[in-house]
PyMOL CGO cylinders between C-alpha atoms (Angstrom):
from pymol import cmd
from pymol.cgo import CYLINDER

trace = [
    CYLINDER, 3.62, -1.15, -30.86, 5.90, -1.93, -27.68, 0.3, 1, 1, 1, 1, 1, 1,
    CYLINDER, 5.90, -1.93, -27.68, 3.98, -3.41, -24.36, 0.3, 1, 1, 1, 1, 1, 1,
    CYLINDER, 3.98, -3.41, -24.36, 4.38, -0.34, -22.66, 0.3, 1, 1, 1, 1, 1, 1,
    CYLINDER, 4.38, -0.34, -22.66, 2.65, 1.95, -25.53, 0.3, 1, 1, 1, 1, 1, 1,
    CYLINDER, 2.65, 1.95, -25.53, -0.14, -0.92, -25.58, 0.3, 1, 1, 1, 1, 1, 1,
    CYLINDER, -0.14, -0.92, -25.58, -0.36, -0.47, -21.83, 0.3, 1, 1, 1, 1, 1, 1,
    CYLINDER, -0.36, -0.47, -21.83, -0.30, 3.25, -21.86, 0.3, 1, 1, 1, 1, 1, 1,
    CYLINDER, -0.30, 3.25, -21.86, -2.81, 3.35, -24.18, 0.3, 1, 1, 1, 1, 1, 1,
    CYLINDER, -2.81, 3.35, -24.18, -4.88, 1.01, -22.04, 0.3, 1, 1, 1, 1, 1, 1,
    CYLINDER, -4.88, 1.01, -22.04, -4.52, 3.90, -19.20, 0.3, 1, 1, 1, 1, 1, 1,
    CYLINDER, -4.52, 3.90, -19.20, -5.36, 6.46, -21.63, 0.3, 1, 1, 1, 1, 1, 1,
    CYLINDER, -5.36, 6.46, -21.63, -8.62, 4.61, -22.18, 0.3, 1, 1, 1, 1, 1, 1,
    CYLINDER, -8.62, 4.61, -22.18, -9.35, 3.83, -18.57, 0.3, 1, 1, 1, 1, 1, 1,
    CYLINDER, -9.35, 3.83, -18.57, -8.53, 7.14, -17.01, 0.3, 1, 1, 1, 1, 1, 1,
    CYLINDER, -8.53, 7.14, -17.01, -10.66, 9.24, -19.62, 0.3, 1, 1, 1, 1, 1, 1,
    CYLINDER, -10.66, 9.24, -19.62, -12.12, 13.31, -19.27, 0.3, 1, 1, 1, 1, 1, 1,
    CYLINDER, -12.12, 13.31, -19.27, -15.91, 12.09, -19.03, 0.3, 1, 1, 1, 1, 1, 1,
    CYLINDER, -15.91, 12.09, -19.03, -15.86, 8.96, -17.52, 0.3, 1, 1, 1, 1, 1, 1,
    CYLINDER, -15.86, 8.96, -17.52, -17.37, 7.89, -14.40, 0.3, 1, 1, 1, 1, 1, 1,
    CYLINDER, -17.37, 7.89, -14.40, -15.63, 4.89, -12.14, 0.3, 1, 1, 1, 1, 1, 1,
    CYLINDER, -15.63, 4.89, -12.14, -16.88, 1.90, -10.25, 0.3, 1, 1, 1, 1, 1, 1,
    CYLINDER, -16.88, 1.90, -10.25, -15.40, -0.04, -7.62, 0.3, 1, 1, 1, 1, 1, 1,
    CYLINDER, -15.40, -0.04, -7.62, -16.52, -3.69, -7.71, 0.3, 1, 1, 1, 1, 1, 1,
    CYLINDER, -16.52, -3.69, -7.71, -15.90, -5.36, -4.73, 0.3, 1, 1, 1, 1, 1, 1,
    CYLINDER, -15.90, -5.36, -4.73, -15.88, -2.02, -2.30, 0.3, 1, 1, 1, 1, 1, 1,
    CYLINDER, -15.88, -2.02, -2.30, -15.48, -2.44, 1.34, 0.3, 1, 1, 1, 1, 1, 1,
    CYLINDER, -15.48, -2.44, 1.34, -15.81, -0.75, 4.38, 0.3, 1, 1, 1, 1, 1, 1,
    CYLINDER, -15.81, -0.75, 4.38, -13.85, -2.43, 6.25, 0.3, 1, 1, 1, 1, 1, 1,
    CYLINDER, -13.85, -2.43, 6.25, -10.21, -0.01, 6.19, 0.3, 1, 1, 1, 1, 1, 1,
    CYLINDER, -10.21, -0.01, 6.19, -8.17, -3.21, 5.90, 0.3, 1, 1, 1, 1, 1, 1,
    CYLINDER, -8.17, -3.21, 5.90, -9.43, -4.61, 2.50, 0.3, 1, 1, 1, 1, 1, 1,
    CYLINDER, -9.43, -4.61, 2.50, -8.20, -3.25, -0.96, 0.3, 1, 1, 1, 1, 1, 1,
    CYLINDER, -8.20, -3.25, -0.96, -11.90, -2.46, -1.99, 0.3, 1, 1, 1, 1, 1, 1,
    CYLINDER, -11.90, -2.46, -1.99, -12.14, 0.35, 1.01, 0.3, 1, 1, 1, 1, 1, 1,
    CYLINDER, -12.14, 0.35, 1.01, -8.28, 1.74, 0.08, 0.3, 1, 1, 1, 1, 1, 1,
    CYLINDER, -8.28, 1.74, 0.08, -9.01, 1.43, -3.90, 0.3, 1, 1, 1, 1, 1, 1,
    CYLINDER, -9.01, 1.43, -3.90, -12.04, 3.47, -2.87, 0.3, 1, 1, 1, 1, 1, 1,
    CYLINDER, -12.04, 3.47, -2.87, -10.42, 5.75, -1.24, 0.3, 1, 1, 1, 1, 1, 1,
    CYLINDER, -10.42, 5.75, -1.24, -7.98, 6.23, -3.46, 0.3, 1, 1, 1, 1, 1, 1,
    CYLINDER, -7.98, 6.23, -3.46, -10.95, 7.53, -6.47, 0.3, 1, 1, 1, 1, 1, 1,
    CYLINDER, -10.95, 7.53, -6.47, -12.75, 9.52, -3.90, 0.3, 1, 1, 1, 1, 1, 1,
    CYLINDER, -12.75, 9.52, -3.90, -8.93, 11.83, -2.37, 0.3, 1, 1, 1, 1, 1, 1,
    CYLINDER, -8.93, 11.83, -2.37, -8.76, 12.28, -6.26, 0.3, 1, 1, 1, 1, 1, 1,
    CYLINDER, -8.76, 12.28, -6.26, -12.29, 13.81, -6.74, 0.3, 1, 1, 1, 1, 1, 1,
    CYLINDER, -12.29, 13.81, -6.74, -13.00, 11.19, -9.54, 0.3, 1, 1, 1, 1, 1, 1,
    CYLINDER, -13.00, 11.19, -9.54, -16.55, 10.56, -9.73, 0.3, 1, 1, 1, 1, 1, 1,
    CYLINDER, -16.55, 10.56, -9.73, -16.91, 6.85, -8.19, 0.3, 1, 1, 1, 1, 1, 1,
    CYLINDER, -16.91, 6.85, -8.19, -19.47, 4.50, -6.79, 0.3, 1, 1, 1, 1, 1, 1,
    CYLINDER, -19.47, 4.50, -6.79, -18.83, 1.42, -4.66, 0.3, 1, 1, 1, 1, 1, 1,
    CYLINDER, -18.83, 1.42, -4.66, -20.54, -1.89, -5.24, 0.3, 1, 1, 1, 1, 1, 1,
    CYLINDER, -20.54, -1.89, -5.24, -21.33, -3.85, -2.64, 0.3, 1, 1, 1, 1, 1, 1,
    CYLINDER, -21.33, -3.85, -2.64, -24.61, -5.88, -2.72, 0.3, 1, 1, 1, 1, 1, 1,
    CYLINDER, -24.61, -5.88, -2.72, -25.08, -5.96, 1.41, 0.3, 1, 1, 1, 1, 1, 1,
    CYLINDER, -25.08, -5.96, 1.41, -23.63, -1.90, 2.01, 0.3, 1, 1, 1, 1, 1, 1,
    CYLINDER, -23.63, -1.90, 2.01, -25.82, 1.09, 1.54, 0.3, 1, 1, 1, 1, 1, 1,
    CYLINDER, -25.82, 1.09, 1.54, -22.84, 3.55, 1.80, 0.3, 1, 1, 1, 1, 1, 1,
    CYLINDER, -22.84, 3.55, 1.80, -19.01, 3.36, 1.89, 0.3, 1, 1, 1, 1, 1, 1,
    CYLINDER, -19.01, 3.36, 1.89, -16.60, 6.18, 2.72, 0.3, 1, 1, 1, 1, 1, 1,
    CYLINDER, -16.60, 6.18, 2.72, -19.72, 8.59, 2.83, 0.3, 1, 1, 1, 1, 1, 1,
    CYLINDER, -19.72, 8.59, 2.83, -20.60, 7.75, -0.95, 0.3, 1, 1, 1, 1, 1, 1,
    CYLINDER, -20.60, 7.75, -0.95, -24.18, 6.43, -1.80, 0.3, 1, 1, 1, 1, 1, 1,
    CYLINDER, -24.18, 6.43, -1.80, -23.45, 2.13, -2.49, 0.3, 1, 1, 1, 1, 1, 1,
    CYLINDER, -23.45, 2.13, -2.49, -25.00, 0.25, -5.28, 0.3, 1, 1, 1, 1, 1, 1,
    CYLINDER, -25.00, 0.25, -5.28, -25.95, -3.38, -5.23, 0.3, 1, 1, 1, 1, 1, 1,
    CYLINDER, -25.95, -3.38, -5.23, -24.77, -4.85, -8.45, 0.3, 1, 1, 1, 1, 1, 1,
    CYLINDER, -24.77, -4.85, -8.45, -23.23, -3.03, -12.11, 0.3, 1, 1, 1, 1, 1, 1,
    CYLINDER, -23.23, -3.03, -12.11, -26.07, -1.93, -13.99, 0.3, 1, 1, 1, 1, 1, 1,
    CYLINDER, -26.07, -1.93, -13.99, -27.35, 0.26, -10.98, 0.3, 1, 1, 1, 1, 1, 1,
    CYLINDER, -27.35, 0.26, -10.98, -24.62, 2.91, -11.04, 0.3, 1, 1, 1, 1, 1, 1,
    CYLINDER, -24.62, 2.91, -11.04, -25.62, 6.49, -12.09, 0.3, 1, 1, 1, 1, 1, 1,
    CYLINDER, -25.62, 6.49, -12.09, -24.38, 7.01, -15.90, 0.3, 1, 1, 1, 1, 1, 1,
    CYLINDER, -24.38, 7.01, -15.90, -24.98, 10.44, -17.50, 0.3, 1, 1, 1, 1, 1, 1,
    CYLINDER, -24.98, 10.44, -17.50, -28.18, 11.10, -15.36, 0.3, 1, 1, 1, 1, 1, 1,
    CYLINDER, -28.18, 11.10, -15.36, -29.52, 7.48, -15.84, 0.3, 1, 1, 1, 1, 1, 1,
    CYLINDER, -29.52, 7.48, -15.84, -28.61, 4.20, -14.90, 0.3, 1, 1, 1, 1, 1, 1,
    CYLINDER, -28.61, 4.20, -14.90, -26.21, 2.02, -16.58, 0.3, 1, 1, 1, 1, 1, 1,
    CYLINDER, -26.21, 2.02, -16.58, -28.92, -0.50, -16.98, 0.3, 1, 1, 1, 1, 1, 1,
    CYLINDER, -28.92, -0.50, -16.98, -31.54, 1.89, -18.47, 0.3, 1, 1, 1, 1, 1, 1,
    CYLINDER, -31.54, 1.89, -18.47, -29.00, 3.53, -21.02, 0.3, 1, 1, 1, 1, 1, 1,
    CYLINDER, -29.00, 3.53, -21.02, -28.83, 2.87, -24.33, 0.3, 1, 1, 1, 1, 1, 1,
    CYLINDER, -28.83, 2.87, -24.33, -25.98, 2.42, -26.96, 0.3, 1, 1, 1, 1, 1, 1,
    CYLINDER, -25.98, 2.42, -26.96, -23.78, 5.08, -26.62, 0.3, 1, 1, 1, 1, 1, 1,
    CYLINDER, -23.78, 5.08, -26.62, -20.17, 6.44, -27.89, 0.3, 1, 1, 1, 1, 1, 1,
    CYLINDER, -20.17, 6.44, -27.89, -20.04, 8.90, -24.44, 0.3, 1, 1, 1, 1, 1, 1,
    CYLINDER, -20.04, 8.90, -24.44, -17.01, 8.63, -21.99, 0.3, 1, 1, 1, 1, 1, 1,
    CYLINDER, -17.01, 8.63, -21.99, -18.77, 5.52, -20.52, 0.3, 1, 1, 1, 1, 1, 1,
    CYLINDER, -18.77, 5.52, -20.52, -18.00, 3.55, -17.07, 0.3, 1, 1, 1, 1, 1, 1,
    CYLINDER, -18.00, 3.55, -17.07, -14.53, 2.25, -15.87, 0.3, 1, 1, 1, 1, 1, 1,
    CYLINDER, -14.53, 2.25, -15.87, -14.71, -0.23, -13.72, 0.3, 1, 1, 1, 1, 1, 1,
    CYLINDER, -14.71, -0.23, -13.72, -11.57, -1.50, -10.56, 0.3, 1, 1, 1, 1, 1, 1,
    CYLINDER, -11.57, -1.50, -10.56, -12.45, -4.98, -10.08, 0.3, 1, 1, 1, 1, 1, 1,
    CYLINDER, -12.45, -4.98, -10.08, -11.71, -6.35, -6.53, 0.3, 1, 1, 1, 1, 1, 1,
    CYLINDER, -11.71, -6.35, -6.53, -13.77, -9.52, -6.08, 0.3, 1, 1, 1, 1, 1, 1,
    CYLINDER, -13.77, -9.52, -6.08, -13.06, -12.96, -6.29, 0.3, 1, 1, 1, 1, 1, 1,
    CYLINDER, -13.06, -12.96, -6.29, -12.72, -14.55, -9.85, 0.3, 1, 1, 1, 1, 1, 1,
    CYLINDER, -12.72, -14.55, -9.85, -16.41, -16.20, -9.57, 0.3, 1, 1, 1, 1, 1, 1,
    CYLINDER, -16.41, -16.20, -9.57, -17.23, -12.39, -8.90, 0.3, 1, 1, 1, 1, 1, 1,
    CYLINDER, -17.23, -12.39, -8.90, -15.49, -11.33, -11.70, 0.3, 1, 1, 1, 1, 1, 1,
    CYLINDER, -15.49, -11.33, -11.70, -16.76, -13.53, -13.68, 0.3, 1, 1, 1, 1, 1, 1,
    CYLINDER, -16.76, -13.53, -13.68, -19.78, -12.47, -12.97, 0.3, 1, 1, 1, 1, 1, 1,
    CYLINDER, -19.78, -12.47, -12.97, -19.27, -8.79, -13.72, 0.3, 1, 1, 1, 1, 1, 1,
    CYLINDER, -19.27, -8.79, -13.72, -18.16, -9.41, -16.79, 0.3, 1, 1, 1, 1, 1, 1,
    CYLINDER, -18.16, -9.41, -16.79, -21.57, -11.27, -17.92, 0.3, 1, 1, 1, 1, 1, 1,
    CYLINDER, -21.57, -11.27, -17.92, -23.23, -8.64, -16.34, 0.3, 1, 1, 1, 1, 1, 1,
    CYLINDER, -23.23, -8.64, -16.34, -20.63, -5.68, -18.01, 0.3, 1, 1, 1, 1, 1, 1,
    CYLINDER, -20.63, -5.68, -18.01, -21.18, -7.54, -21.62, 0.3, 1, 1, 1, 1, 1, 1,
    CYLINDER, -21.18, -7.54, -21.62, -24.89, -6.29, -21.48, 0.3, 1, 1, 1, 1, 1, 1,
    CYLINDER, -24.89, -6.29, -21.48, -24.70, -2.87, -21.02, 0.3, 1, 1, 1, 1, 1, 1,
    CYLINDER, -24.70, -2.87, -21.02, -24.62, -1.77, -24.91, 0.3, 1, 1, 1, 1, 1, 1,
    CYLINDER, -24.62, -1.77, -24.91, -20.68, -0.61, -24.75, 0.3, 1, 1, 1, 1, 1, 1,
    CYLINDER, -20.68, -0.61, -24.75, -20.92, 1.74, -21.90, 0.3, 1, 1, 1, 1, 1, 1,
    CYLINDER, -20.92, 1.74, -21.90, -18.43, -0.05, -19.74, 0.3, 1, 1, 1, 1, 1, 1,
    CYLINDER, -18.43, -0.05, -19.74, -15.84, 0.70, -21.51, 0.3, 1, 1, 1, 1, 1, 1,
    CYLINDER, -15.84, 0.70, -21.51, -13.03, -0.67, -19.13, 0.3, 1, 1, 1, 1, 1, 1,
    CYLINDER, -13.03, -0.67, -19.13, -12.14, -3.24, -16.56, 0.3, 1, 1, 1, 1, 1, 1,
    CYLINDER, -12.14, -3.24, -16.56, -8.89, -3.57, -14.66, 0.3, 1, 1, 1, 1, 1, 1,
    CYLINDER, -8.89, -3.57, -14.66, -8.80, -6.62, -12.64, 0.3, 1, 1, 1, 1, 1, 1,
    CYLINDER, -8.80, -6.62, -12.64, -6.73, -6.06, -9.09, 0.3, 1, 1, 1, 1, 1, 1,
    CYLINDER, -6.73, -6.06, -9.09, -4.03, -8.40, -8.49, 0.3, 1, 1, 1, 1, 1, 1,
    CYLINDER, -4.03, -8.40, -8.49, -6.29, -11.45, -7.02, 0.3, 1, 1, 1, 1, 1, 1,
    CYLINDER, -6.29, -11.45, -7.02, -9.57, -10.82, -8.67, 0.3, 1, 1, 1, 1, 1, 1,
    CYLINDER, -9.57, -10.82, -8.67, -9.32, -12.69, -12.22, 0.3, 1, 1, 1, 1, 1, 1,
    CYLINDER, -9.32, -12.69, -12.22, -8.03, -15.74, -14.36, 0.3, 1, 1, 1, 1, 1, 1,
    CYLINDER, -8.03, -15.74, -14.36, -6.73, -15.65, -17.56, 0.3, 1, 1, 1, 1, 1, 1,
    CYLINDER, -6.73, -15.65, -17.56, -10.12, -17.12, -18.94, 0.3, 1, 1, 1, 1, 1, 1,
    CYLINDER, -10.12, -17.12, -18.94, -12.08, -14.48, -17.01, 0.3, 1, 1, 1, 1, 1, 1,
    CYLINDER, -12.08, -14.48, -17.01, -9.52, -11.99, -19.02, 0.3, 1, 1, 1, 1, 1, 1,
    CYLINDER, -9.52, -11.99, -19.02, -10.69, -13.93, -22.15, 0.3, 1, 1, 1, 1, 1, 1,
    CYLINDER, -10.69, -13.93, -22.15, -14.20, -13.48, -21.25, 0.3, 1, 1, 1, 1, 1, 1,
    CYLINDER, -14.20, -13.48, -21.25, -14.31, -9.90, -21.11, 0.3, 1, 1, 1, 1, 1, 1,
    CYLINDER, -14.31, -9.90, -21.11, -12.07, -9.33, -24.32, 0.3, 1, 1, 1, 1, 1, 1,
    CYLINDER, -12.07, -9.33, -24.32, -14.77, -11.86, -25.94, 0.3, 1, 1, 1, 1, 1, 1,
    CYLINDER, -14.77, -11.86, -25.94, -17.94, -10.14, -24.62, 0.3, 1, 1, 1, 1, 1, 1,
    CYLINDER, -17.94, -10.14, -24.62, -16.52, -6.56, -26.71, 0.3, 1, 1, 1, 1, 1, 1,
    CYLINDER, -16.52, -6.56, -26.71, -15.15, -4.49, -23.30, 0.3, 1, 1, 1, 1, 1, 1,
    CYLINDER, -15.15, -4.49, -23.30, -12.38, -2.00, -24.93, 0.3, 1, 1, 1, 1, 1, 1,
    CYLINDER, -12.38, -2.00, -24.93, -9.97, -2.23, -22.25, 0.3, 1, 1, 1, 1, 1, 1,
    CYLINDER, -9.97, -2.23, -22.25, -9.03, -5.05, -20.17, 0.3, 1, 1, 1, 1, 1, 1,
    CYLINDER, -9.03, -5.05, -20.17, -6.48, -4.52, -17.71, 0.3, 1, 1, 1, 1, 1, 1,
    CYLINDER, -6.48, -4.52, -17.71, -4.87, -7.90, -15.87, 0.3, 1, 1, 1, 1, 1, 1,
    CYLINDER, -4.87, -7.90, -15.87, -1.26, -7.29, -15.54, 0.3, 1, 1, 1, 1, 1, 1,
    CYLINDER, -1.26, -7.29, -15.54, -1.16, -7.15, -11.76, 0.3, 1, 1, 1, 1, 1, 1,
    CYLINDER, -1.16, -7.15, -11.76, -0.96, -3.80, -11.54, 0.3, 1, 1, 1, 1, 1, 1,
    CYLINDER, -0.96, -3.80, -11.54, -2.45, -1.95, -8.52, 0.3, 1, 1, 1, 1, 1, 1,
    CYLINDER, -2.45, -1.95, -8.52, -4.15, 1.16, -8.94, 0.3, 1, 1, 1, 1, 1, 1,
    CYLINDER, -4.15, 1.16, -8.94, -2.90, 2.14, -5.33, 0.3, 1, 1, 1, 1, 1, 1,
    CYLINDER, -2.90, 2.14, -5.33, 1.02, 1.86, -6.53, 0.3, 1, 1, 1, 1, 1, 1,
    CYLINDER, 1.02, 1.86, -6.53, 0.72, 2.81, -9.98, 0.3, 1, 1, 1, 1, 1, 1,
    CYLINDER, 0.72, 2.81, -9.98, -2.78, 4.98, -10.24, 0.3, 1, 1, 1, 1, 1, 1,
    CYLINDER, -2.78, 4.98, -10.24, -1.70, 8.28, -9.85, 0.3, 1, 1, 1, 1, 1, 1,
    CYLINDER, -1.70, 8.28, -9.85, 1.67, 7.87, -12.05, 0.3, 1, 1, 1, 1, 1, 1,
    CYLINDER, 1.67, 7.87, -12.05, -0.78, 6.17, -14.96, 0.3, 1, 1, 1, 1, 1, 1,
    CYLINDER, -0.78, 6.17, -14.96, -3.72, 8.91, -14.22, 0.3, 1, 1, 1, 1, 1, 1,
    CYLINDER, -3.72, 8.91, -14.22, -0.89, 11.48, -15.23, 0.3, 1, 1, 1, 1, 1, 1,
    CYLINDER, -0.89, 11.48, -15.23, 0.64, 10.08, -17.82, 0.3, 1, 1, 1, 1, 1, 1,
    CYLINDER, 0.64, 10.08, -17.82, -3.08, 9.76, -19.61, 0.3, 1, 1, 1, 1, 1, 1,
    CYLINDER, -3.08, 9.76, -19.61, -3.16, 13.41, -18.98, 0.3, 1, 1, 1, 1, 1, 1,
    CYLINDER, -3.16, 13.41, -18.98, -6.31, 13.36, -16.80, 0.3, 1, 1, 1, 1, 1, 1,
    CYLINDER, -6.31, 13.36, -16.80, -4.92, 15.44, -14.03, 0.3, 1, 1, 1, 1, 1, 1,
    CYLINDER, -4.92, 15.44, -14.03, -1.69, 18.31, -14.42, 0.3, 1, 1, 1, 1, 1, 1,
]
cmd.load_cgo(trace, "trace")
């Protein structure tokens, strides 16, 4: 299998009929990549919730504090069990130590996230590592931007026409 189908296939996995997405690191200030990546889920109509442990709402959408609080097939990723459903995709725009730390807190959550792409800044190869280790599906660190290459990858995984 060539890079590119291995990356593809990634996509396929990340942007997935079912699945709910998170934004780690969401903003609401309009400069910073975790208010535009935001954005950029909510003008597509994906289902999405911003994390932002100080922020109650961003861009209108209800805010959670931390991974395990965002709504998951009428429950809570914390309070669900094992599951093969579509799961949680998470865009991770923090700070490696923040990353780091989602992926600890990712690994405990029985399979359900089922995907992380790491934003250009947000992760080193041993936080990469980490979250291959702790059983996450798909790990995305290529430096690839959802903002320049979402809507091209969201099509070619067939989730919109």
């Amino acid at each position: 299998m060539s890079p590119l189908d291995i990356y593809q296939r990634d996509m396929d996995k990340f942007f997935r009929a079912g699945r709910v997405y998170a934004v780690a690191g969401a903003s609401t200030n309009r400069a910073k990549f975790g208010y535009k990546v935001t954005q950029w889920y909510k003008d597509r109509s994906l289902p999405v919730t911003p994390i932002n442990p100080k922020k109650e709402e961003i861009l209108g959408l209800q805010s959670v504090q931390k991974l395990g609080e965002v709504p998951y097939d009428g429950k809570l990723l914390q309070d669900f069990g094992s599951s093969a459903g579509a799961g949680v995709s998470v865009s991770v725009i923090t700070p490696p130590a923040v990353s780091a730390e989602l992926v600890k807190e990712a690994a405990g959550y029985h399979g359900n996230v089922k995907a992380l792409w790491f934003q250009p800044g947000s992760y080193t190869r041993e936080i990469v590592q980490q979250a291959r280790d702790a059983g996450i599906e798909t790990v995305i660190a290529d430096d690839e931007c959802i903002l320049v290459s979402g809507d091209h990858l969201m099509r070619e995984a067939k989730l919109t026409e």
